[in-house]
MIBA-757785 format. One record per residue: residue in three letters; x, y, z of N, C-alpha, C, CB in turn. Coordinates in pm, whole numbers, plus 50000, padded with zeros to 5 digits. Glycine has a CB too. Layout:
# MIBA-757785
AlaXYZXYZXYZXYZ
...
***
This chain:
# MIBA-757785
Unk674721223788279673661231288349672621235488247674241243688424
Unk671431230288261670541235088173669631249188223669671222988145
Unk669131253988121668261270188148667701265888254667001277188031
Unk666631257288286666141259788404666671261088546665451252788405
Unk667971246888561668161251488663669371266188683668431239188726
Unk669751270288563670591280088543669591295588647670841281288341
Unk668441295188597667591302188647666981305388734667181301788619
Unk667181293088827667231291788955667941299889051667551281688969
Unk669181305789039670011311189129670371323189119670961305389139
Unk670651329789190671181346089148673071344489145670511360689310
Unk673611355389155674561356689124675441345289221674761370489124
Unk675151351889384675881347289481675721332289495675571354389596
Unk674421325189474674011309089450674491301789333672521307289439
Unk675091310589189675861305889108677491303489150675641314289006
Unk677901313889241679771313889252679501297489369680861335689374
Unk678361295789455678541289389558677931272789482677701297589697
Unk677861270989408677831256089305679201256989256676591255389153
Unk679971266589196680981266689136681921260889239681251279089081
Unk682221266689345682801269689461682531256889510682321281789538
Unk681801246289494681671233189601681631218089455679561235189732
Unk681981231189366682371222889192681451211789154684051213989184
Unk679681216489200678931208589144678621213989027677951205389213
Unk679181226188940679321227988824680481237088791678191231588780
Unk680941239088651681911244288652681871263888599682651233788569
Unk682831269888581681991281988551682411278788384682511299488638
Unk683101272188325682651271088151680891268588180683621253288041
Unk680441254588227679021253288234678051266488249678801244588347
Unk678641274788362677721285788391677271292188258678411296488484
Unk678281295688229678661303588107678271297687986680061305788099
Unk678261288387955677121278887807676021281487859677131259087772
Unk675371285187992674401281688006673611298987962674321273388151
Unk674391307488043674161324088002674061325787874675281334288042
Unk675051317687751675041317087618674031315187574675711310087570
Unk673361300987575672501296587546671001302887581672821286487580
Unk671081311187720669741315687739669841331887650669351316287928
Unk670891334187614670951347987556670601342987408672541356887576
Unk671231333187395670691333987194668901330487188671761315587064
Unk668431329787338667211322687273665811336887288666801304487386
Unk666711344587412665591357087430666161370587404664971357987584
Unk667531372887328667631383587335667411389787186668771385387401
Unk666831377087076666221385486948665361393387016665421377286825
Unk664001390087069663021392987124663541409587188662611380287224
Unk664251408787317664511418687396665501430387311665151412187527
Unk666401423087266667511431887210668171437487320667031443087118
Unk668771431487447669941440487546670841439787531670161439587663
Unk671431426587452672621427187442673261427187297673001417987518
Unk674091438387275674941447687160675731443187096675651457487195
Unk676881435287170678011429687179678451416487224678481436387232
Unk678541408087184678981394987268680951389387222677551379687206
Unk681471386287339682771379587274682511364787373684601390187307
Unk682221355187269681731342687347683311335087382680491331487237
Unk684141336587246685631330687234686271336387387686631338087073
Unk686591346087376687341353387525686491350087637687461371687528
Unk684921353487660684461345787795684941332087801682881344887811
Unk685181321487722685391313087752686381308387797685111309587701
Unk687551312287698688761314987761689381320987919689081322287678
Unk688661332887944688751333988020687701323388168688801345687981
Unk686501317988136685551310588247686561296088313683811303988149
Unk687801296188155688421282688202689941283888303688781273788052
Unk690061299288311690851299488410690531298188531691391307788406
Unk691741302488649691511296788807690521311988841693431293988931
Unk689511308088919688501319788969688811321889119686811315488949
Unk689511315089174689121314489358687811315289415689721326389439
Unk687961320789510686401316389593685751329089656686631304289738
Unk685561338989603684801345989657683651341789624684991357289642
Unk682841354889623681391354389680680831353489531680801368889786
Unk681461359489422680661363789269681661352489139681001387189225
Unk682811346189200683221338489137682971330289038683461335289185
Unk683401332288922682421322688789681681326388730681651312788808
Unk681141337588801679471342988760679821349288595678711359488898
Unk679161347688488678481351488418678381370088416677411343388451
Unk679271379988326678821390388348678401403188245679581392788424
Unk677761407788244677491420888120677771433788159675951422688069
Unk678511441288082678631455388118677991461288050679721460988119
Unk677901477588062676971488787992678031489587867676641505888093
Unk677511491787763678411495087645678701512287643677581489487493
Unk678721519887809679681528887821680341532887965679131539387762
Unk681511537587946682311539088063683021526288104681481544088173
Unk682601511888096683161501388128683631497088020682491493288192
Unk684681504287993685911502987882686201484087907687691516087937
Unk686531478187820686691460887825687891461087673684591449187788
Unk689261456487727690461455087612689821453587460691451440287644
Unk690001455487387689611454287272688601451387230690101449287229
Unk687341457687303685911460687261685471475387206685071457987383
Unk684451473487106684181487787115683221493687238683561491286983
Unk682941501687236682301511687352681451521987271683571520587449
Unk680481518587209679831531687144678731540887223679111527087015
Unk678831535187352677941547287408676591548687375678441559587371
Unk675901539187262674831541487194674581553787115673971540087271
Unk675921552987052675731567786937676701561986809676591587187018
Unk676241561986685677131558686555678151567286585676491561486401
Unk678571582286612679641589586647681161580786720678921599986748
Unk680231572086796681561565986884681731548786840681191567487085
Unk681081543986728680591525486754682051520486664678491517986646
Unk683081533886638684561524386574685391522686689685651532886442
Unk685021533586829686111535186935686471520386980685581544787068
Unk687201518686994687831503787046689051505687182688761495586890
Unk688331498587314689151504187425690471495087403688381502687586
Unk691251506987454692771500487464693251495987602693881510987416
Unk692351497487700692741489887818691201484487888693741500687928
Unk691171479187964689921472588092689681487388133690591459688261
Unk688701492188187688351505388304688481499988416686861512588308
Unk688961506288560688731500688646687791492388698688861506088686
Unk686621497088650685791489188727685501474688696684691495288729
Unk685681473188557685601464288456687111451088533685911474888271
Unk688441458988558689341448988614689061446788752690731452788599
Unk687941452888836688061449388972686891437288940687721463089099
Unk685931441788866685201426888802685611411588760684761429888688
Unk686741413788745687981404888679688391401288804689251412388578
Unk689121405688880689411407189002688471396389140689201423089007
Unk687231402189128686451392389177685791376289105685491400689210
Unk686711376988967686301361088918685041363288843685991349189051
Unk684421373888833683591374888736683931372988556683161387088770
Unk682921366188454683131361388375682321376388277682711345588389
Unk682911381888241682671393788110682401385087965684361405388084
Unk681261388487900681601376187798680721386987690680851356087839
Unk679841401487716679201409387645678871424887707678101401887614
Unk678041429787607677751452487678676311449787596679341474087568
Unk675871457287682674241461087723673871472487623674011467387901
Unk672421474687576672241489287501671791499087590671191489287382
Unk671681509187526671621520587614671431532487469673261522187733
Unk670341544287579669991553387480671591563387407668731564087569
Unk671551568187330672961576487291673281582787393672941586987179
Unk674901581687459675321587587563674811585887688675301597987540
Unk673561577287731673031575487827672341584987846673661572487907
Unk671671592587763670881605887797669071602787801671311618487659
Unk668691593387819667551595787826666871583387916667101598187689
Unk665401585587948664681570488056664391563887976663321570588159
Unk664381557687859663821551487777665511542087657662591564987704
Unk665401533087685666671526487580666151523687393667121507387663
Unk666361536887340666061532587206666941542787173664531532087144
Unk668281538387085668951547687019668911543086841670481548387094
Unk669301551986810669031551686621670431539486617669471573486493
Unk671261537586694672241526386662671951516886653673051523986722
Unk671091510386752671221495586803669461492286806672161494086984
Unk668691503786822667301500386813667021501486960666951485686743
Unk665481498686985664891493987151665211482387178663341493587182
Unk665181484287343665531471487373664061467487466667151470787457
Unk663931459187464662291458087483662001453087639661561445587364
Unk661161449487681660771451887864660371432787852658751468087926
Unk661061422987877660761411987920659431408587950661421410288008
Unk658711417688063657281420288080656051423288002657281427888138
Unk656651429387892655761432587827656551439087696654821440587908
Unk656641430987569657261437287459656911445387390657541431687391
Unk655861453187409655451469587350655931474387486653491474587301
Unk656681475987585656701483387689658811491787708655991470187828
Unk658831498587787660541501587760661091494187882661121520187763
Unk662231492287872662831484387990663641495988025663681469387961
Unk663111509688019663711520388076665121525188056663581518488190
Unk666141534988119667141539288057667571549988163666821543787912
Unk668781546288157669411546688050670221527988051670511562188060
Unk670021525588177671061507988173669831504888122671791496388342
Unk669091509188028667621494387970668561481287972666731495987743
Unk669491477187844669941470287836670291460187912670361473987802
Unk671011464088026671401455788153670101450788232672331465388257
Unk669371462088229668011455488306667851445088251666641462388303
Unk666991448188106666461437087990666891424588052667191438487824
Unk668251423887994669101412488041669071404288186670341417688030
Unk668761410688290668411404888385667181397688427668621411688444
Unk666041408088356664621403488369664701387688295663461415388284
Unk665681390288172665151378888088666171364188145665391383687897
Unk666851369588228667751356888287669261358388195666811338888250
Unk669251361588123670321360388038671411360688175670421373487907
Unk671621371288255672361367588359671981375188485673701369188326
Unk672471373188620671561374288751671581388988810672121363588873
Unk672881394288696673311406588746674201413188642674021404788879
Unk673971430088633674471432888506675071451688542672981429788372
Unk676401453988492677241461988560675571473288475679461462888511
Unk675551484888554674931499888511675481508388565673591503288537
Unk674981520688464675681536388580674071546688590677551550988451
Unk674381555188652673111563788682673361580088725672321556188809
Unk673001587288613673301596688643672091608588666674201598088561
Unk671021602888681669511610888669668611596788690669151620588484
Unk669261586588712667951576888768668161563588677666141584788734
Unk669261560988600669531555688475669751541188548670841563288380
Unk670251536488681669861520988754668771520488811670711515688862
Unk667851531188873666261529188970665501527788831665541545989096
Unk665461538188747664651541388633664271526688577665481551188523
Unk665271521888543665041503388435664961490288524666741498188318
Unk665271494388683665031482188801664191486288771665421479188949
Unk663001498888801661561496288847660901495588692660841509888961
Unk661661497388646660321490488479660461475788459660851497488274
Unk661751470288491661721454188453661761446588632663521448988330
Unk661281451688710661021439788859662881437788916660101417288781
Unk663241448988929664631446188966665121450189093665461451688878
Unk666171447089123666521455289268667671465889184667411442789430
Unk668121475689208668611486589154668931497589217667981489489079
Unk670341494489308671211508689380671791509589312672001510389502
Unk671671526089370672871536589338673291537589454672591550989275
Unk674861537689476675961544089530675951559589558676981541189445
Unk676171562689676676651574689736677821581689605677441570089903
Unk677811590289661678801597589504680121599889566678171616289423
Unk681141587489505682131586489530682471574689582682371594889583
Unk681651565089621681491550589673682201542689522679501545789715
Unk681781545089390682381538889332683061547889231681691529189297
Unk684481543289220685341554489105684951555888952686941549689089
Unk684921569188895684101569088774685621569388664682781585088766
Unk687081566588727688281565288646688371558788549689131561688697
Unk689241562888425689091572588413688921584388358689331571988436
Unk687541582288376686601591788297686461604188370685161585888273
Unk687181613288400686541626788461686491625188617684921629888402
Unk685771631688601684541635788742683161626188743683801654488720
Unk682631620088608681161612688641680221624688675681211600788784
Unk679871635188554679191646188555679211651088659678131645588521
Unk680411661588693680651668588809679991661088963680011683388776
Unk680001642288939679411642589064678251632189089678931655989084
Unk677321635488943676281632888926675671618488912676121639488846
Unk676781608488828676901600088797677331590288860677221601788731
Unk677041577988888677731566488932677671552388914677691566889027
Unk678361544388890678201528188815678321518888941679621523388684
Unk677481511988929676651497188995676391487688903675161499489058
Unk675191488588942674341472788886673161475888887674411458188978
Unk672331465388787670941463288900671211448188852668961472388863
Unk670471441088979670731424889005668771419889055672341422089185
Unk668731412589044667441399489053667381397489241668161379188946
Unk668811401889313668751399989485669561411389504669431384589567
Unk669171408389616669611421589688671251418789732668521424989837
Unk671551405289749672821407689801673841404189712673011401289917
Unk672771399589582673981401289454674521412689424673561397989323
Unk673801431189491673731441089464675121443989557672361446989480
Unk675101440889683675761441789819677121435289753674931432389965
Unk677001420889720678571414589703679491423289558678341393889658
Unk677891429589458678911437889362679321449689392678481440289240
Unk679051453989495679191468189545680851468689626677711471689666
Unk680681452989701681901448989767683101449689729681881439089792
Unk682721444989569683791443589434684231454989438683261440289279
Unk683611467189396684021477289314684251485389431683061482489199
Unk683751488289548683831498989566685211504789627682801500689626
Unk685361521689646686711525089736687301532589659687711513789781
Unk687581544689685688221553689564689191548889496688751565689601
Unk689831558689381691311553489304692111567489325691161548289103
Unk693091563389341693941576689379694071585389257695501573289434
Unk693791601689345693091612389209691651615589246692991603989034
Unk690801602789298689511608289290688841621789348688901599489335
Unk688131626389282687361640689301687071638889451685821643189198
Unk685781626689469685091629189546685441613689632683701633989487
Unk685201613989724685111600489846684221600989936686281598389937
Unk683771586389930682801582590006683751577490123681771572489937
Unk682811577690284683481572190408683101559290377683031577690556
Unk684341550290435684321539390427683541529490461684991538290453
Unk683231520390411682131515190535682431503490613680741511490479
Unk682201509090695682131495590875682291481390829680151493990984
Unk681901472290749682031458490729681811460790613681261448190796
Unk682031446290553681261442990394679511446590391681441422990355
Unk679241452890302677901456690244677161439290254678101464890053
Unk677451429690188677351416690201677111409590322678291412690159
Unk677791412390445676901413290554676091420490632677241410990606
Unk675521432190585674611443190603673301434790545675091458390518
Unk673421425790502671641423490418671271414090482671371418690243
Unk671821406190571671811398390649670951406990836673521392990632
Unk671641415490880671531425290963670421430390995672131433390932
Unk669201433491116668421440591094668531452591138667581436291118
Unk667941460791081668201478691026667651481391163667141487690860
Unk666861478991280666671487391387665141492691340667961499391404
Unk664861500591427663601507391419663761521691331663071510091572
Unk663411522991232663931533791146662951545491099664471527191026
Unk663471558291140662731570591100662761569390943663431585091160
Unk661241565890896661281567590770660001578490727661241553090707
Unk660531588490632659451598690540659021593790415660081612790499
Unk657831591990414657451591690286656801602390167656771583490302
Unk656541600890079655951604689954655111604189869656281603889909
Unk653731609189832653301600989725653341615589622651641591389754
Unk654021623689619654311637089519655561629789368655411653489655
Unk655271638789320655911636289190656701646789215655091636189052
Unk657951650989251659261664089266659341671689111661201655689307
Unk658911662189022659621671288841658821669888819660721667688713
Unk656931669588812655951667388768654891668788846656041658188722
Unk653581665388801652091675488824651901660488965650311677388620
Unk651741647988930651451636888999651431623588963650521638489036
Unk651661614889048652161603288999650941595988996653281596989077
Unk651321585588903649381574388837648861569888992649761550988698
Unk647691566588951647511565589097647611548089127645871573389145
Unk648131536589050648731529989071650191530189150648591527088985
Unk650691540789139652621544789191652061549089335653811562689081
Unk650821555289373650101561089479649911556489525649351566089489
Unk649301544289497649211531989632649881518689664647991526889637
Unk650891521089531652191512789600652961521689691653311507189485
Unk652811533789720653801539789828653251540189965654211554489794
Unk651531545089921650431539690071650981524290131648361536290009
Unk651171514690045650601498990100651991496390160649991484889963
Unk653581502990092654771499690136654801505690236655771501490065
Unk654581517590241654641527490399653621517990536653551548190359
Unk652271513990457651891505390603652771489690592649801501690613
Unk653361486990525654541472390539655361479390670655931468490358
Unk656081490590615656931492190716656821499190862657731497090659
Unk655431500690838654751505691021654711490791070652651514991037
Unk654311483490992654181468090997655501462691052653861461590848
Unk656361464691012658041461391063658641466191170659021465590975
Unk657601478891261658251481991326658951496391329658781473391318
Unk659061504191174659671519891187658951526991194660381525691099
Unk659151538091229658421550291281658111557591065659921563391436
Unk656941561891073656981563190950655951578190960656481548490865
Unk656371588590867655651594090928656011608990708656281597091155
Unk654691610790681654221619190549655431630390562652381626790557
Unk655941633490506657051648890476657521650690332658691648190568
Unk657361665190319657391671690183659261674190179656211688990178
Unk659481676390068661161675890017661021694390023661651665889806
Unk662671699790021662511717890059661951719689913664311729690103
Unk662021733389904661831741389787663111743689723661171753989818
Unk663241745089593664131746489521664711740489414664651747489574
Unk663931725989406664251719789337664201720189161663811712489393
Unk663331730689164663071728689010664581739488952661081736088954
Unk664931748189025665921755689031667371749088995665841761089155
Unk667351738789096668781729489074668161719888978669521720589226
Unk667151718688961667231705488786667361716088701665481693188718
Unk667131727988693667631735488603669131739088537667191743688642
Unk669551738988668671321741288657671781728488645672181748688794
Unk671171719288715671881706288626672131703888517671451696988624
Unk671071705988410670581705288321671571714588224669251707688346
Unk672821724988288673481733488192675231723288248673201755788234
Unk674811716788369676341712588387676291699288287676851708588572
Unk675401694988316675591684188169675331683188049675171674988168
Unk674861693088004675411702987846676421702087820675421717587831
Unk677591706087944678681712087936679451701887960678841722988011
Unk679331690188032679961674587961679951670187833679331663288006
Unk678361672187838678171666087687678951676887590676341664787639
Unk679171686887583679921694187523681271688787464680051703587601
Unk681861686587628683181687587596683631673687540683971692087717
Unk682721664187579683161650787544682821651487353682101637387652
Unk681611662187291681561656987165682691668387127679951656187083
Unk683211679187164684041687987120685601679787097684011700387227
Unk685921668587206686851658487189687461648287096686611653887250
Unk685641644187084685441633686956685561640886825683911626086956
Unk685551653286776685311660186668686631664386625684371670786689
Unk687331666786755689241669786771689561657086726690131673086952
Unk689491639486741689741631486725689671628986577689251626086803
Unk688041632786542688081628386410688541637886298686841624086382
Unk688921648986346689281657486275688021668986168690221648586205
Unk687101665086236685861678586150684911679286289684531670985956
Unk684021689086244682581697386351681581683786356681441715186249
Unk681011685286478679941673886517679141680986412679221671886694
Unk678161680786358676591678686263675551673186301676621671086151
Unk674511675786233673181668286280673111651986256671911674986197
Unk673651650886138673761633586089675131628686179674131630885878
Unk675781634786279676401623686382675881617686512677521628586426
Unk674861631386562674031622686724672631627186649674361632086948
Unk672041620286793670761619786724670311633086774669761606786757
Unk668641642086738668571653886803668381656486882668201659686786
Unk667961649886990668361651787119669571654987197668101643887156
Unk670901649087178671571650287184671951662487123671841641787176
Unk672141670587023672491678986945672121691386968672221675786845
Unk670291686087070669891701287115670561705687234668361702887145
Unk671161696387309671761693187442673161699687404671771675587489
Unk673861702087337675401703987250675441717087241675591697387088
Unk674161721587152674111732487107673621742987230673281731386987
Unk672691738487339672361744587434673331748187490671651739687499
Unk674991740487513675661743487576676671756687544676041733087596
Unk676441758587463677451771187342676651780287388677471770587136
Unk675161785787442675251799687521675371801687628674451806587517
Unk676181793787717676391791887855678241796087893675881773987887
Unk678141804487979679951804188035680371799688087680611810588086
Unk682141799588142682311792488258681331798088351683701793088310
Unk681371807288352680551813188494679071811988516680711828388508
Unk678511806688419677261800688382677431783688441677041802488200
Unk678041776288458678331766988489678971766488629678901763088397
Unk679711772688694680101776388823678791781488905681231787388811
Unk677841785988865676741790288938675771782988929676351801388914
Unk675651771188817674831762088844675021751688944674621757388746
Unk676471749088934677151739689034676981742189208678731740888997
Unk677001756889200676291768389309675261759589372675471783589231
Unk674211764089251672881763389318672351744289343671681773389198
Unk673191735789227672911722389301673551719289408673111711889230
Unk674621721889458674981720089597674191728789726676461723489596
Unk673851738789689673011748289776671641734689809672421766389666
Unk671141734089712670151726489731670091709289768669591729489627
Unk671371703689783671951691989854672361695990025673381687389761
Unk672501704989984672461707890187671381713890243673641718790255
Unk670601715690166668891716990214668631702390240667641723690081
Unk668231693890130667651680690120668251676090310668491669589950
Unk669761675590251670851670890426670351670990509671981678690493
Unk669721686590528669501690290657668101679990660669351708390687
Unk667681679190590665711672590613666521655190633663991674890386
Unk667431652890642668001637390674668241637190831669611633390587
Unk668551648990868668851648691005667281645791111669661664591034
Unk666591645691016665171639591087664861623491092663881645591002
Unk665051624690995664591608890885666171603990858663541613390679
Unk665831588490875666741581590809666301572190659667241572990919
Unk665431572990645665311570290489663801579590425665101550390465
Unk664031578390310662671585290246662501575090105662951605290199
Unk660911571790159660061564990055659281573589932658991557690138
Unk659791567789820658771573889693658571566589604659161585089619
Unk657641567289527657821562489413658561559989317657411564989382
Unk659301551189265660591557189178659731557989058662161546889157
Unk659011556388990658951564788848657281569288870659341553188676
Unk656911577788765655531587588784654431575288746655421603988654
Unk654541562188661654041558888592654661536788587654291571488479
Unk653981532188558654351520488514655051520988373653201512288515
Unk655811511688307656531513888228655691516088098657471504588233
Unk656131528788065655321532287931655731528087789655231546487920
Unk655131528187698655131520487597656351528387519653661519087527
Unk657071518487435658251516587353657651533587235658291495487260
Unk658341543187177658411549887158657661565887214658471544487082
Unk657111566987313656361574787363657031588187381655871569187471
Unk658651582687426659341596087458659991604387286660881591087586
Unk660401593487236660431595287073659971612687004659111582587008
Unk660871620087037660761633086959660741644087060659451633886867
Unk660501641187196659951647987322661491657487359659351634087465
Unk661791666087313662721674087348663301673487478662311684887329
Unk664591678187549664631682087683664301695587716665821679687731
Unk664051701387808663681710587861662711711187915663731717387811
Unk662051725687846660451730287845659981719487747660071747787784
Unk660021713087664659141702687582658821686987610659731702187460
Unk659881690087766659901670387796658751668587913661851662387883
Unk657751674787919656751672787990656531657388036655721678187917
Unk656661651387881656381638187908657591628888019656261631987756
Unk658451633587937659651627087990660011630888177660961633287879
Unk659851640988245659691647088380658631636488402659261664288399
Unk657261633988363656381627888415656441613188421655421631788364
Unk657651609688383657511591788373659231590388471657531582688132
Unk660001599588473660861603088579660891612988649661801603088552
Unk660181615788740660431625988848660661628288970659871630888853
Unk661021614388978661301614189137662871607289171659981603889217
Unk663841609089059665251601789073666211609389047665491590688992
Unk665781619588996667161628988936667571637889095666541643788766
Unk666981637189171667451644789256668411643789341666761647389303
Unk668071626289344668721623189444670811624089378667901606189494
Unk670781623689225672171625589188672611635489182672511621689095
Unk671271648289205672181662389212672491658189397670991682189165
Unk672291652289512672471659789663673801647089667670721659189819
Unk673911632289570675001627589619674391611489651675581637389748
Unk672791611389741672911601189804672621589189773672521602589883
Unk672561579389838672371563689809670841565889785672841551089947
Unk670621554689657668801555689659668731539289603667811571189517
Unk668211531189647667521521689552665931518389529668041510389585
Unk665761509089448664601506589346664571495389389664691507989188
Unk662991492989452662841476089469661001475289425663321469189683
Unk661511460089374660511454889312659281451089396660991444689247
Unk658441462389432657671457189565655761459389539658361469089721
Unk655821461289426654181464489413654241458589222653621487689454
Unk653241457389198652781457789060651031463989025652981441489015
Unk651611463788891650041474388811648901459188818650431482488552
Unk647911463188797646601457188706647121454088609645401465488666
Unk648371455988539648291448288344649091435788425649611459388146
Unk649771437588566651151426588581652651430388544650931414088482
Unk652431449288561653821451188532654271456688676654111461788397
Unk655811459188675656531459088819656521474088833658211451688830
Unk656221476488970656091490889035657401493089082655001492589159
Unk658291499889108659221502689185659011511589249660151503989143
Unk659421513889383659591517989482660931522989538659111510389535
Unk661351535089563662401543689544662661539589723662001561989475
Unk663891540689796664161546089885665661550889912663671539089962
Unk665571561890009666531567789951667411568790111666011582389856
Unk668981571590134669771572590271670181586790279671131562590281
Unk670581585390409671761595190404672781593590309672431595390522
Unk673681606490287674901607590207676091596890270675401623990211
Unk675811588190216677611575090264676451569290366679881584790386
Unk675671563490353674871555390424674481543490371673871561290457
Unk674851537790290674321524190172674281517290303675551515790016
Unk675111513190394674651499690508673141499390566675631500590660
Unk672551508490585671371513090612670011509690537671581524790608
Unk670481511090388669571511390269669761494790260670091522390119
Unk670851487190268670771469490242670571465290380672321460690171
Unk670341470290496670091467990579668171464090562670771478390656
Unk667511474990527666571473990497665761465990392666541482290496
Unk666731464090276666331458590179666491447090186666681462290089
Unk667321443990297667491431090309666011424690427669231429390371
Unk665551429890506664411428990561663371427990477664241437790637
Unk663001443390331662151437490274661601432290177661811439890288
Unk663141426790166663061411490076662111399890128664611403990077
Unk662951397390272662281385490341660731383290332662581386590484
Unk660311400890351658861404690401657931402690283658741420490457
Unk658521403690177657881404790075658321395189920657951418990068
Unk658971387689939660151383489791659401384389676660861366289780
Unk660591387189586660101385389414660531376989352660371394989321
Unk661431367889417662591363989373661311352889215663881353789538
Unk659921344589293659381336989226658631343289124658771329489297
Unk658491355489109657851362788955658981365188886656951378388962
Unk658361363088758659571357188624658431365388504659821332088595
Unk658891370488413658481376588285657651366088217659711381288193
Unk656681366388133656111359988078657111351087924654951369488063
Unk657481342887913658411343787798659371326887782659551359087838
Unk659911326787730661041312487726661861315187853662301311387569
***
């Protein structure tokens, strides 16, 4: 199989050549090789490669599902893989070496998927932008002074550039919408609890959850199929859903109460490029048929990004207070970078009971949002303030009161991981330079059939599938 026609297919059009054995998945897999050694100097997404073990493993029996054979990359955190390291994008963690698969990683296995490398990502996944002091930036396919966003940059990267059709991410503040809409991707998030974060915790009291972002929409649907369904223990559970997600994209969604947006929620206002990709999508979908109609989000929000903002201190806490027990001395400034460190240290004037009342007030303010669902069945926004901004911009920009910048190039995604619900990122507008707009929409809580219901409509209405990055 050569690059081009390798490039041709998304995930589900690769298992279905395999599957009728007009190629094999070793072939697939030379072919992912080969397109990775040729664009990922350039991009830098991928960290890690074990070409010996993908192969080994591409030449066993796959069966016949839907993702079979396929070619796959994980985030180089949380998707623990046997005897890889996992550094999280921090020198603190780049000796850890997992001693087993993570779940999600064996239900990947499970569906015949081919693991053969891990994606970069900012340190700990803490920021919209993928440049950590470990591994470097990883650069935007579209445009190589530009970020391929963050915190899955990496996985995006990798997709934009073909390396492969679909690439595992997690999102805990916007970290799969954030890098779909900088590199032209499709990019859900999961309801909280749809996929198990085992076992790692809780998945920031909640906040967090691992997907993908994929090149189609129903490469998104058949990986969702894979993974999803609690593990016994889990915190939180999602209701089950009615059929395979995989035939939901197929389905049409009905006539649908949709609200839109053109406000920035963590910031002053969005470019006025992001402004009239939400005008031109909102008249698509009067165009389709849903009832569509302007509504503002409640009050309170800046309140619960506040208290968020101390419950994941208080992860990040405990996870570097762990690593420091492990290695036997105090974290320091020369182990994370300072961002991270201000994030550590913020957490040491906070109590339990400082943390119990933040948890308070973000759930208080998830059953506000709720109640405004009982109107609307989806809500349109912009997913980021801005087209993808240039490769070091966020570079020094503190969190808090000093990330002005950083609120203004994400402000419209973190919310949706404090209330729980399904949101994805589709590739449906672009800037004047030719870079990809994303477009946020968001469900009810345990509603994903709804959201690929739609996306699967406006795919048809609109495809991207034929815009490709400028590049080899």
């Amino acid at each position: 199989m050569d690059q081009s026609d390798y490039l041709e297919f998304d995930a589900v059009g690769l298992a279905g050549l395999i599957a009728r054995r007009e190629v094999s998945a070793g072939e697939v897999l030379e072919a992912a090789l080969a397109r990775m050694a040729a664009v990922n100097p350039a991009i830098n997404a991928v960290v890690y490669s074990n070409a010996a073990e993908a192969r080994a493993d591409a030449a066993r029996p796959k069966g016949a599902g839907p993702l079979a054979g396929v070619p796959m990359l994980v985030k180089d955190y949380a998707a623990h893989v046997k005897g890889w390291p996992t550094s999280a994008g921090s020198q603190l963690f780049a000796d850890d070496v997992a001693g087993g698969d993570a779940p999600i990683v064996a239900a990947y296995r499970r569906a015949g998927l081919v693991i053969f490398g891990k994606t970069n990502l900012p340190e700990l996944g803490l920021d919209a932008t993928t440049e950590p002091d470990l591994h470097g930036p990883t650069r935007n396919p579209w445009d190589l002074s530009r970020t391929a966003g963050g915190s899955s940059g990496g996985s995006a990267a990798a997709v934009a550039a073909g390396i492969v059709p679909a690439a595992h991410a997690s999102d805990a503040g916007g970290s799969i919408r954030i890098p779909a809409a900088c590199c032209g991707l499709f990019g859900f998030k999961p309801a909280r609890g749809r996929v198990s974060f085992a076992p790692v915790s809780d998945g920031l009291a909640g906040f967090d959850v691992q997907h993908a972002v994929t090149r189609s929409v129903r490469d998104s649907a058949a990986l969702l199929d894979a993974v999803c369904g609690p593990l016994a223990g889990d915190p939180y559970h999602a209701p089950a859903p009615e059929r395979p997600y995989l035939d939901e994209v197929a389905r049409a969604p009905g006539r649908l109460r949709v609200a839109f947006t053109t406000g920035a929620f963590e910031a002053g206002e969005i470019s006025e490029s992001c402004r009239a990709a939400v005008m031109d999508v909102a008249r698509l979908l009067e165009g389709l048929g849903h009832e569509v109609e302007e509504a503002a989000m409640p009050d309170g929000l800046g309140e619960a990004v506040a208290a968020s903002g101390l419950v994941m201190a208080g992860h990040i806490a405990a996870d570097l207070d762990d690593r420091a027990q492990q290695i036997g001395r105090a974290i320091g400034a020369g182990d994370v970078e300072p961002m991270t460190l201000a994030r550590y240290e913020h957490s040491r004037s906070a109590s339990a009971a400082d943390y119990v009342r933040g948890l308070r007030t973000v759930h208080a303010y998830g059953r506000q949002v709720a109640a405004m669902f009982t109107r609307f069945d989806v809500l349109l926004t912009s997913t980021l303030g801005s087209a993808p901004i240039r490769i070091g911009a966020l570079q020094g920009v503190a969190p808090g009161a000093g990330g002005v910048a950083r609120r203004a190039f994400m402000p419209n995604t973190r919310i949706f991981n404090l209330t729980g619900q399904p949101a994805m990122s589709m590739p449906l507008a672009w800037s004047e330079e030719g870079l990809p707009i994303g477009l946020q929409f968001v469900g009810r809580m345990g509603d994903e059939a709804t959201l690929f219901r739609l996306a699967g409509q406006l795919e048809r209405a609109r495809p991207w599938a034929g815009r490709r990055p400028p590049g080899p």
